[in-house]
C-alpha positions, -999 to 999 in steps of 0.1 A, spaced: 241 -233 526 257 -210 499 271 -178 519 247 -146 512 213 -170 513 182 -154 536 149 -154 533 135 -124 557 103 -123 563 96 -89 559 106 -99 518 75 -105 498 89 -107 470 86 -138 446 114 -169 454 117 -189 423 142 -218 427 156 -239 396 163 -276 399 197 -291 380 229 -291 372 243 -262 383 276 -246 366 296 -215 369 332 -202 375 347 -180 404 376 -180 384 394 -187 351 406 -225 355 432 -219 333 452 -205 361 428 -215 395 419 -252 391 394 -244 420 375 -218 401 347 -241 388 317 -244 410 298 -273 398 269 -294 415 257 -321 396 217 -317 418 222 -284 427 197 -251 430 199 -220 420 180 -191 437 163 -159 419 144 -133 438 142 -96 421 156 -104 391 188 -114 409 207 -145 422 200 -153 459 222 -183 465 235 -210 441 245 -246 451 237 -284 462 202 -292 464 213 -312 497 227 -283 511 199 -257 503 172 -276 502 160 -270 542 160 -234 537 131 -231 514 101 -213 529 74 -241 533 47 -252 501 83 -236 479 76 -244 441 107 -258 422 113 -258 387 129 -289 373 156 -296 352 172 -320 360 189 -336 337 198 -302 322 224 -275 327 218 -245 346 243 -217 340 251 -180 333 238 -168 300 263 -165 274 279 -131 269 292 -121 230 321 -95 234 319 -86 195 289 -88 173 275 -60 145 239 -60 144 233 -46 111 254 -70 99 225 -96 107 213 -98 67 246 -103 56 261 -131 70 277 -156 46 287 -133 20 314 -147 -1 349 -126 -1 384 -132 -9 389 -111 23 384 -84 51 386 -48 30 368 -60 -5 340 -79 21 336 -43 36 333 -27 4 308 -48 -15 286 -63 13 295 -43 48 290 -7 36 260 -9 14 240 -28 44 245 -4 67 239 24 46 202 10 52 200 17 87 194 57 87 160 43 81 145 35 119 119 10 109 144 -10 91 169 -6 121 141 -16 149 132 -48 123 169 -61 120 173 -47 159 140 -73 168 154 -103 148 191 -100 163 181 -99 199 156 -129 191 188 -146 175 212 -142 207 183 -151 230 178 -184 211 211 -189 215 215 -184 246 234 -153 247 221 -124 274 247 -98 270 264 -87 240 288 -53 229 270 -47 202 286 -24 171 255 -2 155 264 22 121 271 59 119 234 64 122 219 73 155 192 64 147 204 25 144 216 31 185 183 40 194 164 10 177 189 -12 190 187 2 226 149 7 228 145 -28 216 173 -46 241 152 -22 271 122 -36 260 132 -72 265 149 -57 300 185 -71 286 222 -60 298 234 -48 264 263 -29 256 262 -6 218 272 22 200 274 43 168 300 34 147 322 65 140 342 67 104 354 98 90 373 91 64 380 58 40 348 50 33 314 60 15 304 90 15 271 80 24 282 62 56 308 97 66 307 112 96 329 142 109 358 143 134 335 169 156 294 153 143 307 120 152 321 124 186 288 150 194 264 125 185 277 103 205 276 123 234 245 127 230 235 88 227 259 80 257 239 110 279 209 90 266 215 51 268 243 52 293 231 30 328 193 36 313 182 5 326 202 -23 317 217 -5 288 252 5 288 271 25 258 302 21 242 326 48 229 328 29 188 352 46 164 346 10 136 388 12 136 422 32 129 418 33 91 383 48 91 389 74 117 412 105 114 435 118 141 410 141 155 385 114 152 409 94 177 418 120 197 388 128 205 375 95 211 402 94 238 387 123 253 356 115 255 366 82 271 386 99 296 358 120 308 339 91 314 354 68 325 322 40 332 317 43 297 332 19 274 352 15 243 352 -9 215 368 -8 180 388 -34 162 426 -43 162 453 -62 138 423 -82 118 445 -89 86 476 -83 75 464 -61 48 445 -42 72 477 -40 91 496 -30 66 472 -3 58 475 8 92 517 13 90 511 36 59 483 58 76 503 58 111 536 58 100 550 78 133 532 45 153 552 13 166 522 -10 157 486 -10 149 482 -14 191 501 18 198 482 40 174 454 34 197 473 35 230 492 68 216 450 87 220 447 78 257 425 44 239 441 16 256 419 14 296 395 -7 317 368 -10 299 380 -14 260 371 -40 241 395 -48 209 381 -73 184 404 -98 170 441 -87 178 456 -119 156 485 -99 147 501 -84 181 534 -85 192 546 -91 228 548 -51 233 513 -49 223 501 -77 248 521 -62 278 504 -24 268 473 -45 269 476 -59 301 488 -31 319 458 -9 309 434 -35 313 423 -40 275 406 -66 264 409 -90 237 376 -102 221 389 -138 202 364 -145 173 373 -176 156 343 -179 134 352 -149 117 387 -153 109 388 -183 99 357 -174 76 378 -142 60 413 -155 61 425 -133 86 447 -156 109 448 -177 137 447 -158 175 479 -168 198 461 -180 228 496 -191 241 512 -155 245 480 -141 252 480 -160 285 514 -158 292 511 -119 294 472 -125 314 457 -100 289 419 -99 294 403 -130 270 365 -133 258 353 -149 226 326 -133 202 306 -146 174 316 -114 148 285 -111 133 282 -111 102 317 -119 96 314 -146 119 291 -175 106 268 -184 136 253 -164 167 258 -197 186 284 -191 214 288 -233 213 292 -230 180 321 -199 183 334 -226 208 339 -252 185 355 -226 163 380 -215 191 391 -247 196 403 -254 167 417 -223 159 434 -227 195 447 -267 178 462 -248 148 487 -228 165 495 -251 188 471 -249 220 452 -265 235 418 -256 249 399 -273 277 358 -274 276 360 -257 307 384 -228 294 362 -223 269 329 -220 291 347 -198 310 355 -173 284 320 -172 273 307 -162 308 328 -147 332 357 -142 311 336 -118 290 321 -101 323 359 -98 335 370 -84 300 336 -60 305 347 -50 341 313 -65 353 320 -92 376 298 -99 401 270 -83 379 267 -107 351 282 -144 340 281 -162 376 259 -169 406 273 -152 430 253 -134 455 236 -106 445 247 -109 404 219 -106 379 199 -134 369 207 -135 333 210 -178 329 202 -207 304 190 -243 307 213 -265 282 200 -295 272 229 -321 270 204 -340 251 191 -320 223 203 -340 192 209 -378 192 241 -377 186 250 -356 212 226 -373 237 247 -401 225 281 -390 233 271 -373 267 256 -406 278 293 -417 274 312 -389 291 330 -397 324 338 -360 335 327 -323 334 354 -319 313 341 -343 291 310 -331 293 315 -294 281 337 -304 256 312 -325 239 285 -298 243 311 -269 232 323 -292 195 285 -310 190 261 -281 203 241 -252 186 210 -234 193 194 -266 195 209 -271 226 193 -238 238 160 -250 265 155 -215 278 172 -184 286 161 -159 315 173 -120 317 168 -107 348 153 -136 360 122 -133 334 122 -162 310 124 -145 273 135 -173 253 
């Protein structure tokens, strides 16, 4: 009997209990072999909107209060929902927009989409289709990048509550570099989002992040005071982006000259802490890792996108070697799918090309509790342990013949993820549960 598994009497409270195969990780298996809790007839336990006890039917079976319904899926795979550590919303109606690269994309497609969102109707109807995107795929939490608008932080927010979801989001900050229509200030930026994060911040499931978009589009004061603000709270969280492109990069070095790298610009305003979240980071050096692992920065990887835009290939291999935080992210809408499988696939071979190679199970990992780790919420979302939330999916290793094909022919777990993480899509995608309510 999984350790932390009761049923008192006194408790009224609804048991359900989910029949399959039952997957999660207690650790990365990159480094702990031992970290992947797998039972091929196993349970899993919700009561409250959180997870009881996970493990072998065998095992947990006897404990079930007498006449106990069980839902069945066997045959499937139950596991923790996915979790997207990068993904722009409004970026939703402009996915596959054809660019020779990263700044003219932002110029002729980024900018004038979000310029739409100071408009809440339109923000709460591209808010309503992007969550219904994620949920189909299978993803239950997300950091979620909004526009300079708060109003596009509320419609996101007051749509993600509705569906009772653990999202993380914030307005975008830009004060210089861009349109003038999308401008904030130094001083209006960092005061409206004070305001937002007093609003949204542990409302619910909702969590805010600190978003200034990234060095280029944000003046010193804009920084500094980002930093500060992060520093007084510091449960809140930051996101921006990091070493994209080389042109990007190179734009940095002339607008930081006094900097060592793109990296330090950040870590120079106090940026670089538990609870950051830097998209991309293809172009870092060892200094930049080490900074990053020190302070507990994340690394969101998002292969769809960079390979989509040009912008490089991510160094998994010195990445690890330094054991800064990893997650992977779709990058919507630079990225080309909201399917985490499908971002998998991506990662993989991005991982090939510079010489790595990446294990199905590595790559389930990152999804789920590699993103919770990156998002300092272990033990809250992406596993079973006792007591986490009860944010899962049922994956369907037979949900298009040719990959009901190939898993009929697979002779290990390994195998197994691999062939769902290269062949699967939102297809693949039964259900998916938040808080132990099935919403997809």
């Amino acid at each position: 009997m999984s350790a932390g598994y009761n049923t008192p009497q006194s408790d009224h409270t609804t048991l359900d209990v989910y029949r399959g195969s039952v997957l999660h990780f207690t650790a990365d298996p990159l480094h702990h072999p031992e970290g992947t809790a797998w039972h091929e007839d196993g349970l899993l336990l919700i009561r409250d909107g959180h997870v009881v006890a996970a493990g072998d039917y065998q095992h947990l079976k006897d404990a079930l209060p007498d006449g106990q319904s069980i839902h069945d899926y066997r045959g499937k795979i139950i596991m923790p929902g996915f979790i997207d550590s990068h993904v722009h919303y409004p970026q939703t109606d402009m996915i596959a927009s054809p660019s020779p690269g990263l700044l003219p994309w932002l110029e002729k497609y980024t900018f004038p989409t979000e310029r739409k969102f100071s408009d809440p109707e339109h923000a709460r109807d591209v808010a309503d289709f992007f969550l219904d995107q994620l949920l189909s795929c299978g993803t239950t939490t997300a950091m979620v990048y909004c526009t300079v608008h708060p109003e596009s932080v509320d419609a996101f927010f007051a749509e993600s509550e509705a569906r009772n979801l653990r999202m993380i989001a914030g307005k975008v900050m830009m004060d210089r570099n861009c349109p003038d229509f999308l401008q904030d200030t130094a001083e209006g930026g960092i005061r409206e989002t004070e305001d937002l994060l007093k609003k949204w911040h542990n409302r619910g499931r909702q969590l805010y992040a600190i978003t200034p978009r990234f060095a280029p589009t944000s003046s010193n004061a804009q920084l500094q005071l980002s930093g500060e603000l992060a520093a007084a709270h510091p449960d809140v969280y930051l996101q921006t982006h990091a070493a994209e492109n080389v042109d990007e990069v190179a734009w940095v070095k002339s607008l930081f000259p006094e900097s060592r790298s793109y990296m330090d610009v950040y870590d120079k305003y106090g940026m670089l802490r538990p609870r950051s979240m830097y998209g991309h980071c293809v172009w870092l050096n060892d200094d930049d890792r080490r900074r990053m692992a020190e302070t507990q920065s994340a690394i969101s990887i998002c292969p769809t996108s960079n390979l989509f835009l040009g912008s490089g290939l991510f160094d998994f291999a010195n990445a690890d070697k330094q054991h800064v935080p990893l997650s992977i992210a779709t990058d919507v809408g630079g990225g080309t799918s909201f399917s985490m499988l499908q971002t998998m696939n991506g990662a993989y071979k991005v991982a090939r090309m510079s010489g790595t190679f990446l294990p199905g199970l590595r790559m389930f990992y990152l999804a789920t509790l590699g993103g919770a780790r990156s998002m300092q919420l272990e033990n809250t979302i992406g596993n079973f342990v006792p007591g986490a939330e009860a944010d899962f999916i049922i994956l369907d290793p037979d949900a298009t013949p040719l990959l009901a094909r190939r898993t009929a022919n697979t002779d290990s777990l390994e195998e197994l993820l691999f062939a769902l993480a290269l062949l699967g899509d939102d297809r693949s995608i039964q259900a998916t549960f938040a808080a132990g309510k099935q919403v997809y």
